[in-house]
C-alpha positions in Angstrom: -163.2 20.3 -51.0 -160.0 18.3 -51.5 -159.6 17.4 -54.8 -160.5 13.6 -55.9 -157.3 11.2 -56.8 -157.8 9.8 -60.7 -158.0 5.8 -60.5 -155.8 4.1 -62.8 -158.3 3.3 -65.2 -159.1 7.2 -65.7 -155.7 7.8 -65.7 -154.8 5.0 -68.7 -157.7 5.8 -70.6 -156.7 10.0 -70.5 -153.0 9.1 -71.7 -154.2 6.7 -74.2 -157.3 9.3 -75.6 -154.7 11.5 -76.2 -151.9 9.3 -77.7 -149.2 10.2 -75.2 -149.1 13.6 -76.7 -149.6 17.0 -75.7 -153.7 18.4 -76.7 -152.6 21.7 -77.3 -153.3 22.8 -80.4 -150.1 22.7 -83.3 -147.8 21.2 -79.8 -146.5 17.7 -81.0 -144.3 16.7 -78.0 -144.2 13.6 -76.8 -144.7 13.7 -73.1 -141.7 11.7 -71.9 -139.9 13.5 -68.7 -136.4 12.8 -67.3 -136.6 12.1 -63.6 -133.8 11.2 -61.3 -132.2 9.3 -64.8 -134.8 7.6 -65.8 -136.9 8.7 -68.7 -141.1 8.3 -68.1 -144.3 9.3 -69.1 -145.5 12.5 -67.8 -147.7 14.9 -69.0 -150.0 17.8 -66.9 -153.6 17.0 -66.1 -154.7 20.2 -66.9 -158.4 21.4 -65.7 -160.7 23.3 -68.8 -162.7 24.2 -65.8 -160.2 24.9 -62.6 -160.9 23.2 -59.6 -159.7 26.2 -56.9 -161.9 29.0 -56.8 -159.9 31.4 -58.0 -158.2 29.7 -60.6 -158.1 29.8 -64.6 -162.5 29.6 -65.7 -163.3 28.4 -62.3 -166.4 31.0 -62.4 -167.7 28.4 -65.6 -168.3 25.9 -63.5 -172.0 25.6 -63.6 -172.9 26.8 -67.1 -170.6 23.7 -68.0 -172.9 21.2 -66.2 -170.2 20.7 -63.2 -169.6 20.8 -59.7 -166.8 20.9 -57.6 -166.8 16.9 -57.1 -167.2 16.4 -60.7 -164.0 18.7 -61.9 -162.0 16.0 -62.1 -164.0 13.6 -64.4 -161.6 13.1 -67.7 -163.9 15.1 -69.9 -163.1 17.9 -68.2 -159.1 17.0 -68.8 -156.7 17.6 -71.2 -153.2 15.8 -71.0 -150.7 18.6 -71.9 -147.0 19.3 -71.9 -145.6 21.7 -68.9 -145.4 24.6 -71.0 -148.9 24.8 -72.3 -150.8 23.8 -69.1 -148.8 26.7 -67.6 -149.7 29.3 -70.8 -153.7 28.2 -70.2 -153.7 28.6 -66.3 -151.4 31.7 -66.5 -153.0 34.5 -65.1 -151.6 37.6 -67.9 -152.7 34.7 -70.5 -155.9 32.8 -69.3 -158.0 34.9 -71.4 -157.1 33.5 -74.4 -158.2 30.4 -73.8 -162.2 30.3 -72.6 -163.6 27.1 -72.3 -165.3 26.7 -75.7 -161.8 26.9 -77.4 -160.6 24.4 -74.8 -163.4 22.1 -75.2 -162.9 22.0 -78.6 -159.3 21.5 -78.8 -159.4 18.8 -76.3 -162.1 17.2 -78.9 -160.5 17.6 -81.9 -157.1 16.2 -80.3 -159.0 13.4 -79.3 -160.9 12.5 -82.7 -157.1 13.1 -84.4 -156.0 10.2 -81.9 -158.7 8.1 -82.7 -158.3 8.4 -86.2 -155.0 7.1 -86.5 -154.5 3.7 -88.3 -153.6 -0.1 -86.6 -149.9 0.7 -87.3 -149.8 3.9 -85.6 -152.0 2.3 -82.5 -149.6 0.0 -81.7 -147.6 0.3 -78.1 -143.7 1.5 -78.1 -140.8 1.8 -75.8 -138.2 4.0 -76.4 -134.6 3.6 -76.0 -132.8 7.3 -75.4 -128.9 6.4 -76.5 -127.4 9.6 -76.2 -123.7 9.5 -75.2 -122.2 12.1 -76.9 -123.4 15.7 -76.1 -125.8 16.9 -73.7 -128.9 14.7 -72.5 -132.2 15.5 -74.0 -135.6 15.6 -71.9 -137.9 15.7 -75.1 -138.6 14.0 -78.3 -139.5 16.0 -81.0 -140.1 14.5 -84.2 -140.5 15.7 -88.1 -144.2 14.8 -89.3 -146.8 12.7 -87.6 -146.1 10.9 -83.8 -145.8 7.0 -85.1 -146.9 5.0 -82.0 -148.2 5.1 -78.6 -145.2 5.3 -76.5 -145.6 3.7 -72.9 -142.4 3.9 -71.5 -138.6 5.2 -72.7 -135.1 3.9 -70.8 -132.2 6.2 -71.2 -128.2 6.2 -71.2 -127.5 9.7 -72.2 -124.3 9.5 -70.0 -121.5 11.2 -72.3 -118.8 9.0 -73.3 -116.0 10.3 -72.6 -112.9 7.5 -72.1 -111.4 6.1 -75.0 -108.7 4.4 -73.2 -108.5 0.4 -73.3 -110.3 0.0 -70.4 -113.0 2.8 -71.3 -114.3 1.3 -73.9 -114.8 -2.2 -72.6 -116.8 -0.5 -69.9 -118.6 1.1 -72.1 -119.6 -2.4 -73.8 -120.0 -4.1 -70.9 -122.7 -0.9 -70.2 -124.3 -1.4 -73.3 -125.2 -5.4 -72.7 -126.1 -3.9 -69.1 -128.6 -1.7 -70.9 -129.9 -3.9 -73.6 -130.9 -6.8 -70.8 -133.1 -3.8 -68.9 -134.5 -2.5 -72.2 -135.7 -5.9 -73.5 -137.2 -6.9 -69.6 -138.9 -3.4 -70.3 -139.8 -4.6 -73.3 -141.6 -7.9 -72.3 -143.3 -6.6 -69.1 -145.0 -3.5 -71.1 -146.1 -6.3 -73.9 -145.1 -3.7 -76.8 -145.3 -4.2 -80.5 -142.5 -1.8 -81.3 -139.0 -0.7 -79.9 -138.0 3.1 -80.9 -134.4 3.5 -80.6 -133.2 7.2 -80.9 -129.4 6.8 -80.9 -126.5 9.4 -81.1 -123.4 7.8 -79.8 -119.8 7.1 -80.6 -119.2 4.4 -83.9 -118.2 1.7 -82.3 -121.0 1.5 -79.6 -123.7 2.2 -82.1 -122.6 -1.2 -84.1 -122.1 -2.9 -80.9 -125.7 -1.7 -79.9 -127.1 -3.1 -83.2 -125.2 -6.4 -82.7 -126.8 -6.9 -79.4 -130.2 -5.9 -80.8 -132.6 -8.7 -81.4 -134.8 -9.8 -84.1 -137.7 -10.8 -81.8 -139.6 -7.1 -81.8 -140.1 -4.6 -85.1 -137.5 -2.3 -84.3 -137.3 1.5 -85.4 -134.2 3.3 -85.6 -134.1 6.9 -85.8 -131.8 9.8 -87.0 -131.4 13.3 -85.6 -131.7 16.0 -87.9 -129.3 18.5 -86.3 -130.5 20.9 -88.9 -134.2 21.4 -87.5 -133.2 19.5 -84.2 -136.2 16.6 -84.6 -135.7 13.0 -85.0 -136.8 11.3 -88.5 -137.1 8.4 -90.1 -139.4 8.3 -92.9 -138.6 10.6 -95.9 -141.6 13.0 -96.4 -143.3 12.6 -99.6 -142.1 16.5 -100.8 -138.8 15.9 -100.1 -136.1 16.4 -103.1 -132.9 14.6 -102.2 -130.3 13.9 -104.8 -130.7 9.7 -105.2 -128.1 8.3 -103.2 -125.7 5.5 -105.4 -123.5 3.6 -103.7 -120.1 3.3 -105.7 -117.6 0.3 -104.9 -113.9 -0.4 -104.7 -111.9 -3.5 -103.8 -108.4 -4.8 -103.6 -108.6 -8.5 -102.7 -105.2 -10.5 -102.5 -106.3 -13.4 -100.6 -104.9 -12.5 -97.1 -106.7 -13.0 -93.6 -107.7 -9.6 -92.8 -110.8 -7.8 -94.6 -111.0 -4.1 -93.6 -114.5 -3.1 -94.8 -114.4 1.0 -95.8 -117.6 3.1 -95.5 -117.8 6.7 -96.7 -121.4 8.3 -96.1 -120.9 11.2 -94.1 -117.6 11.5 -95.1 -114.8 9.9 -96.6 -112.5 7.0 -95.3 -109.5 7.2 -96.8 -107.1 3.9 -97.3 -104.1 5.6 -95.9 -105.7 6.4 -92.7 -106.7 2.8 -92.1 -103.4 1.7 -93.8 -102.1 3.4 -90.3 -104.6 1.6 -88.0 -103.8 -1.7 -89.5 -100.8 -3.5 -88.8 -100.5 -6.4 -91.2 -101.7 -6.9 -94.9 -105.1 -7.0 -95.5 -107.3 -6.6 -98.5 -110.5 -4.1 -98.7 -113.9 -3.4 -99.6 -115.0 0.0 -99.8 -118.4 1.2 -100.3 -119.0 5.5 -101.2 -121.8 7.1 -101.6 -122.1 10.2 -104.3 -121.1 13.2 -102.5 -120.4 11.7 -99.1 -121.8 14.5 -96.3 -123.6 15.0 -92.8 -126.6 15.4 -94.4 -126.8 13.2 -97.1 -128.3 10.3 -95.7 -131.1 10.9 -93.1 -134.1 8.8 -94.0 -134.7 5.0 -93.0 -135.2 3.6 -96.7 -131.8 5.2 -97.6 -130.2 3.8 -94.0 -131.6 0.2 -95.0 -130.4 0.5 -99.0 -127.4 1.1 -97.8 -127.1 -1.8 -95.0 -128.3 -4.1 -97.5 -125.6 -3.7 -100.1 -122.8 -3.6 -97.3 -124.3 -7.0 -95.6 -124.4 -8.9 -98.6 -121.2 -8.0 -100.3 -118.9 -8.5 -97.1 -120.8 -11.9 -96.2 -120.0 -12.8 -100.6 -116.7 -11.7 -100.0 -115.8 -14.0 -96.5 -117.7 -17.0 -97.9 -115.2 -17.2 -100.8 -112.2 -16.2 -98.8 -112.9 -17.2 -95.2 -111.5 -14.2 -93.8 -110.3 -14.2 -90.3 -110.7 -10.9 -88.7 -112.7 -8.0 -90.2 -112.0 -4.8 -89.8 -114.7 -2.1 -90.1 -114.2 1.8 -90.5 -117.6 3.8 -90.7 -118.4 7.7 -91.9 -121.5 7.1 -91.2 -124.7 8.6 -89.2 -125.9 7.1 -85.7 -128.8 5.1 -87.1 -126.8 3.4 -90.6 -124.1 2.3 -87.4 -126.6 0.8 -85.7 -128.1 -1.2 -88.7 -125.2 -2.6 -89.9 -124.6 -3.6 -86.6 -127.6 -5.3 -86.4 -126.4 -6.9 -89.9 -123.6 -8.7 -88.4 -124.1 -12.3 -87.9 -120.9 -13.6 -86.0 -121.1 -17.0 -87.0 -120.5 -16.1 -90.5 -118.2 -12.8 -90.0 -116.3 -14.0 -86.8 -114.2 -11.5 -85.1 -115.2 -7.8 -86.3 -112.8 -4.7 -85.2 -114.4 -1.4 -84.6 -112.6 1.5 -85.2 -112.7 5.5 -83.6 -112.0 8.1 -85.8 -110.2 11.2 -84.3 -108.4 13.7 -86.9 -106.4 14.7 -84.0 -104.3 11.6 -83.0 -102.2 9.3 -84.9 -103.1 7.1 -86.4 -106.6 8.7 -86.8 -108.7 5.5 -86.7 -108.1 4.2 -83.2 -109.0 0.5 -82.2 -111.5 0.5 -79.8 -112.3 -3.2 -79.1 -114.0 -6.5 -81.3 -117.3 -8.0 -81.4 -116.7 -11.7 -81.8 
């Protein structure tokens, strides 16, 4: 008997009783997939009981209370990743998992999904903005899946020219992406956007600055440590309190260059050689600048906060003409300060590249204005 198709209903209602995630016990993953570019939901319909005779407690069939045209009713469905709906089918392992243990992990995945609050019900889309590095296929994340995810768009194409005409490519790509993302956004009717971003500076403040205000946004950082994403600091965890330390040499000239040392330190006399003419600056330091210092989302913001509001002080009382901004900083703080710049009060803001390799090391890359 040829198996029956799932109708969309059955199909919505399995993704959605499972949260998007894998129901094997202790697996996390999110089941996103990259498929010819384009990053979707896909996870394995894997049978408890199997549907071909021979396959993984087929021979349970009838003790279970089904027949071969009921196999494929949901209850008898678990929505897993590839790697555990091949461990449960696999013939050296099928033992391991009888139907009783499957049953009663696809139930208690299934009462954790339904348990989750209003917050963590609510309907994402992800946006994948990896363009430095290899492309990922997976999200993992540290702690407890957020939202629903019901769809992700991806550029994870490595940036790789930092010529002129390379990077305005680059930022015409990025409005490209930002239009499709926010279509995706309104025909899927989310509540949240989940933006998982590891990309060159000044691309991550020009993704911020095209990011709107008109969906909650969450902006994630990638723990290259334990290789997850995070965003929220867990409750056990002892970080040294980050304080934010700042310096300033205003003469009253047009240019502002605006200094940020999280990750690591910018130091005057490297912008001093990206700079041509005078200009006064504003530095902001964090105690004991380093790649891991600032992870965590409450931190990230903190830290936008204070930048935001002391720049805007400074160019309301000085009416600066060009500003000029050089960030040590992780992927998600660039794209929140991005985010932070409001052009009708900052005007025309230069982004800079770092590379210890060239001279000078900061290298202009292009404006937002």
């Amino acid at each position: 008997m040829s198996r029956r198709q799932l109708t969309s209903a059955e199909n919505y209602h399995l993704w959605m009783v499972s949260g998007g995630i894998c129901s094997f016990e202790g697996c996390s993953k999110r089941l996103i997939e990259n498929t010819n570019g384009s990053l979707t939901n896909i996870g394995i319909k894997a049978h408890i009981i199997g549907h071909a005779k021979n396959s993984a407690r087929h021979q349970y069939m009838e003790e279970y209370g089904y027949t071969q045209a009921t196999l494929e009713d949901v209850s008898n469905l678990m929505l897993m990743c590839y790697y555990h709906s091949k461990l449960i089918d696999d013939e050296r392992t099928r033992d391991q998992f009888p139907p009783d243990r499957l049953f009663q992990m696809k139930k208690n995945h299934e009462e954790w999904v339904s348990s989750w609050s209003a917050a963590e019900k609510k309907k994402s889309v992800a946006l994948i903005y990896k363009k430095l590095g290899n492309p990922i296929t997976e999200i993992r994340y540290d702690g407890e899946i957020p939202y629903l995810l019901v769809e992700a768009l991806e550029d994870q194409i490595e940036f790789v020219d930092s010529s002129t005409e390379g990077w305005n490519n680059a930022k015409r790509n990025n409005e490209e992406l930002l239009d499709d993302f926010m279509e995706l956004v309104r025909e899927r009717d989310v509540d949240v956007a989940e933006v998982f971003p590891l990309s060159p500076i000044p691309l991550l403040i020009h993704m911020g600055f095209l990011l709107t205000d008109t969906i909650s946004l969450c902006v994630y950082q990638f723990d290259r440590e334990n290789e997850v994403w995070v965003m929220n600091k867990p409750e056990e965890t002892k970080n040294e309190e980050i304080k934010v330390e700042q310096e300033s040499k205003i003469n009253g000239v047009e240019d502002l260059a605006v200094l940020v040392s999280i990750s690591g330190k910018v130091k005057v006399k490297d912008v001093e050689e990206a700079i041509s003419n005078n200009f006064d600056y504003l530095s902001f330091t964090i105690n004991n600048p380093g790649v891991k210092r600032v992870l965590y989302r409450n931190d990230v913001k903190s830290i936008q906060s204070i930048v935001k509001e002391q720049v805007e002080s400074l160019i309301q009382d000085l009416d600066y003409e060009r500003i000029h901004l050089f960030l040590a900083g992780p992927a998600g703080l660039a794209l929140e300060i991005g985010r932070g710049i409001n052009p009708r009060i900052w005007g025309e803001v230069r982004l800079y590249q770092f590379d210890r390799r060239v001279k000078p090391r900061y290298q202009y890359a292009f404006s937002l204005n």
